[in-house]
C-alpha positions in Angstrom: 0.2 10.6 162.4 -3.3 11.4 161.9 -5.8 9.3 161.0 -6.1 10.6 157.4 -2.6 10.5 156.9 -2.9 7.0 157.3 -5.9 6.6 155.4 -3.9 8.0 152.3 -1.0 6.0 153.0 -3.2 3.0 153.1 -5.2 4.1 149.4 -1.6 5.1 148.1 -0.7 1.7 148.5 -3.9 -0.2 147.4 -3.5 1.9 144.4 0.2 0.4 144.0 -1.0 -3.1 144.3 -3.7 -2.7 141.8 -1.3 -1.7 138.8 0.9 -3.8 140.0 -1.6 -6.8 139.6 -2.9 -5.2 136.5 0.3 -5.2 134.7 1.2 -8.9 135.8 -2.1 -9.6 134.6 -1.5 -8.2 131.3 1.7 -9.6 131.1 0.5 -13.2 131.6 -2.4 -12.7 129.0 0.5 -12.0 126.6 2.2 -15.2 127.9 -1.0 -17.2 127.4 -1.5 -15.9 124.1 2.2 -16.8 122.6 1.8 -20.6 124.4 -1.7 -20.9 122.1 0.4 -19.8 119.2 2.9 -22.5 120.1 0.6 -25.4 120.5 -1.0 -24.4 117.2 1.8 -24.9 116.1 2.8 -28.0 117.8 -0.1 -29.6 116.3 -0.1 -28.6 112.5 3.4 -30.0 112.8 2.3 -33.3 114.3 -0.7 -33.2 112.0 2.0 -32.9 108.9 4.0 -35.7 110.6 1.5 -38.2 110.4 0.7 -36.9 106.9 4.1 -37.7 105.9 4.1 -41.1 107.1 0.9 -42.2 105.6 2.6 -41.1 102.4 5.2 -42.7 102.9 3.9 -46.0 104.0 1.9 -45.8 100.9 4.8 -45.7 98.7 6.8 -48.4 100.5 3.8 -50.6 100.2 3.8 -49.9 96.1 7.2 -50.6 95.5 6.5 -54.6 95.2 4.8 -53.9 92.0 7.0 -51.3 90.7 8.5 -53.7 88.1 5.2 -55.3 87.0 3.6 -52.0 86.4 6.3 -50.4 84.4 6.3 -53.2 82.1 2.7 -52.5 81.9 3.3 -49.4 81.3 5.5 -49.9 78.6 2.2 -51.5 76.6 0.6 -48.2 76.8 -1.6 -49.6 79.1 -4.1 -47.4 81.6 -3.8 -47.0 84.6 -7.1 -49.0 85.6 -6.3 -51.3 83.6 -2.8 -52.2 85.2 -4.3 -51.6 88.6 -6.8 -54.7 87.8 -4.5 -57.3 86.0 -2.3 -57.0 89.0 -4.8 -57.0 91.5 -4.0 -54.0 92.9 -5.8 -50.4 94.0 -5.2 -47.7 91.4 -3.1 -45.5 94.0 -1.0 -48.5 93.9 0.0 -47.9 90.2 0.0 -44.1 90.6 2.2 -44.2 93.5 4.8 -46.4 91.6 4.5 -43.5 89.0 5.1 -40.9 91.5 8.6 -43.0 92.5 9.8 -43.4 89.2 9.2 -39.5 88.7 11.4 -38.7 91.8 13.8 -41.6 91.0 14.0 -39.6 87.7 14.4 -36.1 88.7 
């Protein structure tokens, strides 16, 4: 073989190598991009999670007064004015309200 057969052998297959890395590379920038997608994801989810809970910990916490302040409630009472002969943060009251509306849906 002659020297510049061997030479274009050699470029042939340096040519091969390069789209062959090029379209792995492209390939794994696709791959990277759907894993960022996913942990977006991932976390918006968690985020909502821990939403959830505080919600519903804040609920749980209101149901103690949930008899007190529908009594209350029944004097046509306001809100604020509830919240302070019980003792109690406003959310408190408007949290029972938001239970007795699902209780009552």
């Amino acid at each position: 073989m002659s020297l510049v057969m061997v030479l274009s052998l050699l470029l042939l297959l340096l040519a091969g190598v390069l789209l062959f890395g090029l379209f792995t590379y492209k390939k794994a920038v696709k791959k990277v991009a759907y894993l960022e997608e996913i942990l977006a994801i991932k976390e918006q989810t968690i985020s909502n999670l821990e939403a959830s809970r505080v919600s519903v910990k804040s609920l749980i916490q209101a149901l103690p007064y949930r008899e007190a302040v529908l009594k209350e409630l029944q004097a046509h009472l306001p809100r604020e004015e509830i919240a302070k002969r019980l003792g109690v943060e406003v959310s408190v009251v408007e949290n029972v309200l938001k239970i007795e509306a699902l209780l009552n849906a």
